[in-house]
C-alpha positions as CSV (number, residue, x, y, z in Angstrom):
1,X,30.2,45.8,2.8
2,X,29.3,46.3,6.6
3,X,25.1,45.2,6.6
4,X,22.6,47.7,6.9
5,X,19.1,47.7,7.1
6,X,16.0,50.0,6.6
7,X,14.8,51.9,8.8
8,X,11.6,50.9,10.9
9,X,10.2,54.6,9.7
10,X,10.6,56.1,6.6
11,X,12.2,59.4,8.0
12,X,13.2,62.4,6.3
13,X,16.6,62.6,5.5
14,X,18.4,65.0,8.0
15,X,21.2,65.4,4.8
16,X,21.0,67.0,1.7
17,X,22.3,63.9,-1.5
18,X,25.8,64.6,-2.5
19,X,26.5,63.1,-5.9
20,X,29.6,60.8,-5.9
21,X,28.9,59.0,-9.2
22,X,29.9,60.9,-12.8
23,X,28.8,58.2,-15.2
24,X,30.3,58.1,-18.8
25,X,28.5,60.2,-21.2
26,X,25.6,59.3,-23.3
27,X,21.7,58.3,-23.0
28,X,20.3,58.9,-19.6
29,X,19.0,55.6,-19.6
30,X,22.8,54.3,-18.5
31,X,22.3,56.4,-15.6
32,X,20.2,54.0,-14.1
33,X,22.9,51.6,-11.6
34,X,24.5,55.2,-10.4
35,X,21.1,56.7,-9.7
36,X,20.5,53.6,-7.6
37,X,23.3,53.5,-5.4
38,X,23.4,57.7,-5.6
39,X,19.8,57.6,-4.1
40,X,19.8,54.3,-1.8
41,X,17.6,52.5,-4.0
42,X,14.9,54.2,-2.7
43,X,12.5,57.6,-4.5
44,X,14.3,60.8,-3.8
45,X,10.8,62.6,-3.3
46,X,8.7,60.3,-1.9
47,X,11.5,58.0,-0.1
48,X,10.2,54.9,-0.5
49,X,12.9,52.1,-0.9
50,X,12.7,49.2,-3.6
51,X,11.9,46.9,-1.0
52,X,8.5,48.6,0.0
53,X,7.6,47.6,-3.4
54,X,8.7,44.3,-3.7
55,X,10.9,42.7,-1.3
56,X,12.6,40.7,-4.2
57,X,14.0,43.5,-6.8
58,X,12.4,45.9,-8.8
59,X,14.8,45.7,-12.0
60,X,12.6,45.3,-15.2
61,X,9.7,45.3,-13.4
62,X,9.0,49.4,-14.1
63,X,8.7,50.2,-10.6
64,X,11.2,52.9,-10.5
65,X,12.7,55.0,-13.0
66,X,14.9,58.0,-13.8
67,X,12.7,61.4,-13.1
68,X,13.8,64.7,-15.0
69,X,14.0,67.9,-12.7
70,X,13.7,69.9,-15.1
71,X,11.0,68.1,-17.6
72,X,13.0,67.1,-21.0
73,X,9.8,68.9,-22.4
74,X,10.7,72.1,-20.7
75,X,14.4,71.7,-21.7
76,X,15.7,69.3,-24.5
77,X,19.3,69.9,-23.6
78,X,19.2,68.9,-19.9
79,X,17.8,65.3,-21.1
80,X,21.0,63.4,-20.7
81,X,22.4,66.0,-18.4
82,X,23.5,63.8,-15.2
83,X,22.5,66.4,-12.5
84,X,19.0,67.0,-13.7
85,X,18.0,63.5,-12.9
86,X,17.2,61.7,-10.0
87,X,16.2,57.5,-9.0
88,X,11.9,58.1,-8.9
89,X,9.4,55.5,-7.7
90,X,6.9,55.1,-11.2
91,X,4.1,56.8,-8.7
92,X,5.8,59.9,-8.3
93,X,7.6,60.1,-11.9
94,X,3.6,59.7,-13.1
95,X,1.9,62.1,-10.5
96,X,4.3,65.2,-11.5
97,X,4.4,65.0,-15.1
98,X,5.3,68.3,-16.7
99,X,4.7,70.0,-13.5
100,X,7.1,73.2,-13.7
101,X,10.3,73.3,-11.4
102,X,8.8,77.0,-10.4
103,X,4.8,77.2,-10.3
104,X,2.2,80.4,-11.3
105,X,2.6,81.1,-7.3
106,X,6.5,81.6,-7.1
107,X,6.7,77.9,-5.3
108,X,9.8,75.9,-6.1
109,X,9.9,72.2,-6.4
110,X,12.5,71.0,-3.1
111,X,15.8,69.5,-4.6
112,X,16.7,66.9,-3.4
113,X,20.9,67.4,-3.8
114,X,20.0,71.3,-2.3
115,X,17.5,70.7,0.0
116,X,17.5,68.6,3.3
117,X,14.5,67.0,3.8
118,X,14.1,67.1,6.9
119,X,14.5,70.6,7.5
120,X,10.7,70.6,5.3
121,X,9.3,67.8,6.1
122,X,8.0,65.5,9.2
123,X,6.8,62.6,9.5
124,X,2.9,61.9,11.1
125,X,1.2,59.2,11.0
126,X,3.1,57.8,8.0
127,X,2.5,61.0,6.0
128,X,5.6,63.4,5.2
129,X,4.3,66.5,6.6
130,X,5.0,70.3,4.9
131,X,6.5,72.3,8.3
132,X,5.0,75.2,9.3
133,X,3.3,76.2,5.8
134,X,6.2,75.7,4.0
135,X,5.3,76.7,0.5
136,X,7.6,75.0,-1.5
137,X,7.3,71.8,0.7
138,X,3.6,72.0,0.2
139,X,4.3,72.0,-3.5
140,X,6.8,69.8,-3.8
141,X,4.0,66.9,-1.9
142,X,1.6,68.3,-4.1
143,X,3.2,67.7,-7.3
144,X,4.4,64.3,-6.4
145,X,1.4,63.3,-4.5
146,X,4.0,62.2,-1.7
147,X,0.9,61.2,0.8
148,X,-0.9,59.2,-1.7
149,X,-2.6,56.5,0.0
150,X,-0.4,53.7,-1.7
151,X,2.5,55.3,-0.1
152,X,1.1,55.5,3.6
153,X,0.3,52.3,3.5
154,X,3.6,50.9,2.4
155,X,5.0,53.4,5.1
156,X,2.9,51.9,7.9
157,X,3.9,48.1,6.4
158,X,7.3,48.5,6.5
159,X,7.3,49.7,10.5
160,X,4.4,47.3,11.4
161,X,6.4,44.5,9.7
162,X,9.8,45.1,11.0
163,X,8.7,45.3,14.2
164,X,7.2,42.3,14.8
165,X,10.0,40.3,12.5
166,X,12.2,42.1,15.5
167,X,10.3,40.8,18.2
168,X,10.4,37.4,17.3
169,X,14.1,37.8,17.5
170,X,14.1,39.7,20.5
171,X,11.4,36.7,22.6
172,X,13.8,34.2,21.4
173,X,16.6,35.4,23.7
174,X,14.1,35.7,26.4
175,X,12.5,32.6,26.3
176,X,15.1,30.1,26.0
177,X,16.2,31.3,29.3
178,X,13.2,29.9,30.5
179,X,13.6,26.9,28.8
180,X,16.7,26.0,30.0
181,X,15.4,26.1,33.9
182,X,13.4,23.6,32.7
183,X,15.8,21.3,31.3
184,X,16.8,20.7,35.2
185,X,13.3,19.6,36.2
186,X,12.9,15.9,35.0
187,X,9.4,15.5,34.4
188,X,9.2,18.9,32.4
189,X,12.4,17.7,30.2
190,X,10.8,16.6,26.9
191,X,8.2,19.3,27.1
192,X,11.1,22.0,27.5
193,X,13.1,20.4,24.4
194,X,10.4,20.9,22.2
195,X,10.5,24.2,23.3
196,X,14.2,24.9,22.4
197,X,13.6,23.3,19.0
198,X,10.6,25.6,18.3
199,X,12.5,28.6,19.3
200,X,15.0,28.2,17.0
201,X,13.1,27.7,14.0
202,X,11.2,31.1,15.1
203,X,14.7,32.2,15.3
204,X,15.3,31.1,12.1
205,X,12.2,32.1,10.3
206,X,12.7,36.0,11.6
207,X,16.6,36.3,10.2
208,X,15.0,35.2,7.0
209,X,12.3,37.6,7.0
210,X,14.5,40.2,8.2
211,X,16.6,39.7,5.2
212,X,13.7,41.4,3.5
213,X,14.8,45.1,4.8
214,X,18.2,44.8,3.9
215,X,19.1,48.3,2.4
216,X,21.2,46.8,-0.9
217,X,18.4,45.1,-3.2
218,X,19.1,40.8,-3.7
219,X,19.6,42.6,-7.6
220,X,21.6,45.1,-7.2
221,X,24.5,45.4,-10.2
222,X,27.9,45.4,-8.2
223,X,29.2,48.0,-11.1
224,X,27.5,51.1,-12.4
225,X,28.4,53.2,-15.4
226,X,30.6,55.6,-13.7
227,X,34.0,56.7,-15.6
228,X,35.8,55.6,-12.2
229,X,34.7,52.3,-11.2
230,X,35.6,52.6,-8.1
231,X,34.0,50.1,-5.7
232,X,33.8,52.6,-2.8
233,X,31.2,54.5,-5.1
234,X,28.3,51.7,-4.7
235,X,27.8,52.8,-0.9
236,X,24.4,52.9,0.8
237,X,24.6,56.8,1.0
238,X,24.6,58.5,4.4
239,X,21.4,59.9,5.6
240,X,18.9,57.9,4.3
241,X,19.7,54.7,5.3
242,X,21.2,54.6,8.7
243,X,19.8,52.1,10.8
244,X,22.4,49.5,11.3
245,X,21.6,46.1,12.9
246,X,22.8,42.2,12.9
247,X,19.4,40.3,13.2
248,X,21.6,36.5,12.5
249,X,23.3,36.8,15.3
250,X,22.6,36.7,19.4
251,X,25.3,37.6,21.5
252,X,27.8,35.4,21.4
253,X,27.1,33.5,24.6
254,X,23.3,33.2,23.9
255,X,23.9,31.3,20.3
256,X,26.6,28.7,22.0
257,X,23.8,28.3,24.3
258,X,21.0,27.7,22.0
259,X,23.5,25.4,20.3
260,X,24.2,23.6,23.1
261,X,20.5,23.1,23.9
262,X,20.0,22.2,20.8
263,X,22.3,19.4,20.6
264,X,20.8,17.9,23.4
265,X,19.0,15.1,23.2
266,X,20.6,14.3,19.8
267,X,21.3,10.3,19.2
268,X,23.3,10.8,15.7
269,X,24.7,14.2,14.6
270,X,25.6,14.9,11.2
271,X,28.4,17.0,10.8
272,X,28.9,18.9,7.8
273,X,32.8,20.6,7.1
274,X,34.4,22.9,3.8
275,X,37.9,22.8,3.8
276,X,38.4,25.8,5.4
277,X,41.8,26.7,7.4
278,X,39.6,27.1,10.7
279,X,37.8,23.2,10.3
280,X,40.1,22.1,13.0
281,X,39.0,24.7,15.7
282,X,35.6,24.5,14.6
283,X,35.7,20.6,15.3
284,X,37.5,21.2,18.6
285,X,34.4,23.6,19.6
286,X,32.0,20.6,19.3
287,X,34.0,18.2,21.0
288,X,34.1,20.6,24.2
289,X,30.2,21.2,23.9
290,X,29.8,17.6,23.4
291,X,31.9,16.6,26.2
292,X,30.3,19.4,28.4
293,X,26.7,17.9,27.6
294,X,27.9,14.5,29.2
295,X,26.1,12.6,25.9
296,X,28.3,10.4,23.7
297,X,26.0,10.7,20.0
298,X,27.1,8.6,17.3
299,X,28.8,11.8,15.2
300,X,28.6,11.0,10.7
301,X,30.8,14.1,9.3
302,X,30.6,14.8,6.0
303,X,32.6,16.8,3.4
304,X,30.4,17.4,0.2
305,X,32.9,19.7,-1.7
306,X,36.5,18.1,-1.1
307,X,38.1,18.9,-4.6
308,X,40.3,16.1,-3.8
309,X,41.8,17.4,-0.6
310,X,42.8,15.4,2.6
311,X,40.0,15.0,5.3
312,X,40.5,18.1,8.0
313,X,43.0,16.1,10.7
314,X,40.6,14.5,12.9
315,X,42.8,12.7,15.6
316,X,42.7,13.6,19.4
317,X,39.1,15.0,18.4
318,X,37.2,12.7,21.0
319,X,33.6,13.7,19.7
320,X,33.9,12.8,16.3
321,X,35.9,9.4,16.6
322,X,32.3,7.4,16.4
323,X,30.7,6.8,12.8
324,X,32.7,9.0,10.8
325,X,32.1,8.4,7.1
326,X,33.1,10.2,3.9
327,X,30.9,10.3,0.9
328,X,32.3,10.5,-2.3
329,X,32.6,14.8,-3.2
330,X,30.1,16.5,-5.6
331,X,31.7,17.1,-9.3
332,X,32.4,20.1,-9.9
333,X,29.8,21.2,-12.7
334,X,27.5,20.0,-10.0
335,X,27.9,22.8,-7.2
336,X,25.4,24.5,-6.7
337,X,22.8,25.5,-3.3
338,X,20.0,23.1,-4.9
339,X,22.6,20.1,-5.9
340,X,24.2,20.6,-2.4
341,X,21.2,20.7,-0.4
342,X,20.0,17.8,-2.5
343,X,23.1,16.0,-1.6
344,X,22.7,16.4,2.5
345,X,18.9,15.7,2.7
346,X,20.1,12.3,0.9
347,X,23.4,11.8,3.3
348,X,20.9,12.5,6.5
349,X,18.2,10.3,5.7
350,X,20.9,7.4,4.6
351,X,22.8,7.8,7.9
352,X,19.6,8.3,9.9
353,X,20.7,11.7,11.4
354,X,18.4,13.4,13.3
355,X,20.6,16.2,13.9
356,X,22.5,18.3,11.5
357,X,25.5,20.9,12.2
358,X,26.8,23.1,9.6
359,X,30.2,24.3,10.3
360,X,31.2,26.8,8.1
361,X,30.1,28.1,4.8
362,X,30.5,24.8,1.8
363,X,31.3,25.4,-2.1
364,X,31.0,29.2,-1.2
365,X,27.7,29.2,-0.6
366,X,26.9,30.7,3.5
367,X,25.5,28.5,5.9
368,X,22.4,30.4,6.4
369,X,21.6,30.0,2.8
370,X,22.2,26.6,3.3
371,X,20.5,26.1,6.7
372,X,17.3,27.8,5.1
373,X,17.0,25.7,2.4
374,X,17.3,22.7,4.3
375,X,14.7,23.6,6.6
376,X,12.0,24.0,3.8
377,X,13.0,20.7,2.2
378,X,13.4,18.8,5.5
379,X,10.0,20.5,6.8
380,X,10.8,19.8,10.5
381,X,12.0,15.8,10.0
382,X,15.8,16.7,11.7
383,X,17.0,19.9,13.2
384,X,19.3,21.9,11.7
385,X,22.3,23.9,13.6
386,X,24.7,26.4,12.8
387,X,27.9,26.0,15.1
388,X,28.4,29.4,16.6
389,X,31.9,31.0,16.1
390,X,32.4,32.2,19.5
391,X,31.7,31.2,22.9
C-alpha cells in the first residue's frame, strides 16, 4: 500500500463517504474493521483520526466505537442495519446520545455518506465552523459537540506537531550543505563531522516521529468482515486522507551524500547483508563510495540470518577484502527484531566497529526498524547507516 500520511490540518472532507464494505450479516459489533477502513480510522463527525488519540492504536482501549444514525432506541430494527452506522470517536458517540436525526426546529443531523462536509463546514482556528448559518450544520456541531475543547486542542497538536517533526527533516537537507564546505577547511574538520553525525540522528529521530501520522493505525486488522474479502477494500478512503508524503527519504543524491559523509572518518565499518538477490550491487555501491572517499577502513561484514546459504560473492569487491568475518547465523526460532538487534550490538562491540551499515532489510524485518532499535540500545556509542539505494 502506497504511504500516506495525515494531514497537517484536520480539514473538512471536500467528498461525501461512499461505502465500499458490505460485511456479512449479523451483530453490528462485527462491523467494527469495515467501519475503520470505510471511515479512515478517524470520527465521521468530528474527524478526528485514531492517532490524535493515541499515536499507538486505539483497539480495546474504548476510544472509538460504532455510532447509530438513527438511535437503536428510536428504531430497534436499524440496530444491525450496516448503513445506519458509522466509525465515532467515544466523545462524540457520548455528546449526541439519543439526540433525534430531525430536531423540534426542522434541523437535520448532516450525513456523513450524503453530505460533503466541506460544503458545511470550515475550518478556523482549529474549530469546524457552521457556513453561513447553516442550520443543520449548526446542529449537527451542536449535537456532537464537534468544537469541544478536547477536540481543538488535539486539532492544534496534530498541525503544531507535524510541523515541526517536518522541519527537522526539512533543516537536515539544508544544513549538511553547510557542513560539507566545512569538511574542506582543515582546522574546522572534526568540528564539521560532529556536525554530520548529529544531523543524521535528527534525521533519524524525525522519520520516527513522523511515523506517528501515518494514516493506517500500527493495529490495523489487514482483513475485515466483508462477504468479499477483497484486499482492495482496506483502502485509506479518498477525501479524508490525502496528504501524501515520504519523510524516510531525501532525494536520492542528498542521502548518498549524507552517507558518504557519514562514512567518513570511519576506522572499522561493520557491514551488515540478507541474502537478498541485489547483495552484490549493494556491496559494489560501497566499494565506489569507499574508493571515492580515498580511506581504506578495515570493513567486518556480517550475515546474521544465512539459513545455510553461500556468502553473497565477494571477489573483485576491493572495499570489503580487509577483515571480513562470518559469525555463525541465528537459529531459526530465534528471529526476531530484539534477538537480531541483540546479536549486532554484540558482533560490533566484539569487532570494535565504530561504524555500522545496514544493507538491506534482514530476517524480514526493514532496516529502519532495525536502524531505530539500534540507536536506542547503542545510545550514541557507533553510528548507524542505511546504504542509500540510488545515487
Amino acid at each position: 500500500m502506497e504511504p500516506r500520511y495525515l494531514d497537517p490540518k484536520t480539514l473538512p472532507p471536500t467528498r461525501k463517504v461512499e461505502r465500499t464494505h458490505e460485511p456479512r450479516g449479523g451483530s453490528y459489533t462485527a462491523f467494527r474493521q469495515c467501519l475503520r477502513w470505510e471511515f479512515g480510522f478517524q470520527c465521521a463527525f468530528c474527524l478526528i483520526h485514531e492517532r490524535d488519540l493515541d499515536p499507538y492504536g486505539t483497539e480495546r482501549a474504548g476510544l472509538f466505537g460504532i455510532e447509530h444514525f438513527v438511535p437503536q432506541k428510536h428504531d430497534p430494527e436499524l440496530r444491525n442495519e450496516y448503513s445506519n452506522c458509522f466509525y465515532a470517536c467515544r466523545f462524540c458517540n457520548g455528546a449526541r446520545g439519543y439526540k433525534p436525526v430531525v430536531d423540534s426546529q426542522e434541523r437535520h443531523l448532516l450525513h456523513p455518506c450524503a453530505n460533503q462536509w466541506s460544503a458545511h463546514f470550515a475550518l478556523r482556528s482549529y474549530e469546524l465552523v457552521p457556513l453561513d448559518s447553516d442550520q443543520d450544520a449548526e446542529y449537527t456541531r451542536d449535537a456532537y459537540d464537534i468544537n469541544a475543547p478536547n477536540k481543538v486542542t488535539r486539532r492544534r497538536v496534530r498541525r503544531q506537531e507535524w510541523k515541526r517533526v517536518r522541519g527537522l527533516i526539512d533543516d537536515v537537507s539544508t544544513q549538511y550543505a553547510t557542513a560539507l564546505r566545512s569538511l574542506s577547511v582543515p582546522e574546522r574538520r572534526t568540528e564539521a563531522r560532529a556536525t554530520i553525525t548529529q544531523l543524521l540522528r535528527y534525521h533519524r529521530d524525525a522519520v520516527t516521529g513522523m511515523r506517528r501520522f501515518s494514516s493506517v493505525p500500527d493495529d490495523a486488522a489487514s482483513r475485515c468482515n466483508c462477504r468479499d474479502a477483497a484486499a482492495e477494500r482496506n483502502s485509506v478512503r479518498p477525501g479524508h486522507l490525502d496528504y501524501r508524503l515520504e519523510p524516510g527519504n531525501l532525494r536520492p543524491s542528498d542521502g548518498a551524500r549524507l552517507f558518504r559523509l557519514g562514512l567518513q572518518g570511519a576506522s572499522r565499518i561493520g557491514l551488515v547483508v540478507g541474502m537478498s538477490v541485489h547483495t552484490r550491487a549493494r556491496l559494489e555501491l560501497l566499494d565506489v563510495t569507499v574508493r571515492e572517499l580515498g580511506e581504506t577502513p578495515a570493513i567486518t561484514i556480517v550475515c546474521p540470518y544465512s539459513l545455510g546459504q553461500p556468502a553473497p560473492d565477494l571477489d573483485g569487491i576491493s572495499g570489503v577484502v580487509a577483515g571480513s568475518d562470518w559469525p555463525h547465523p541465528l537459529p531459526i526460532d530465534a528471529v526476531g527484531e530484539e534477538a537480531l538487534v541483540s546479536e549486532l550490538v554484540h558482533w560490533a562491540h566484539s569487532c570494535g566497529i565504530d561504524t555500522m551499515v545496514l544493507c538491506e532489510p534482514v530476517c524480514g524485518i526493514a532496516r529502519k526498524d532495525i536502524a531505530a532499535e539500534l540507536e536506542l540500545e547503542l545510545d550514541g556509542a557507533l553510528r548507524i547507516l542505511e546504504l542509500p539505494t540510488e545515487r
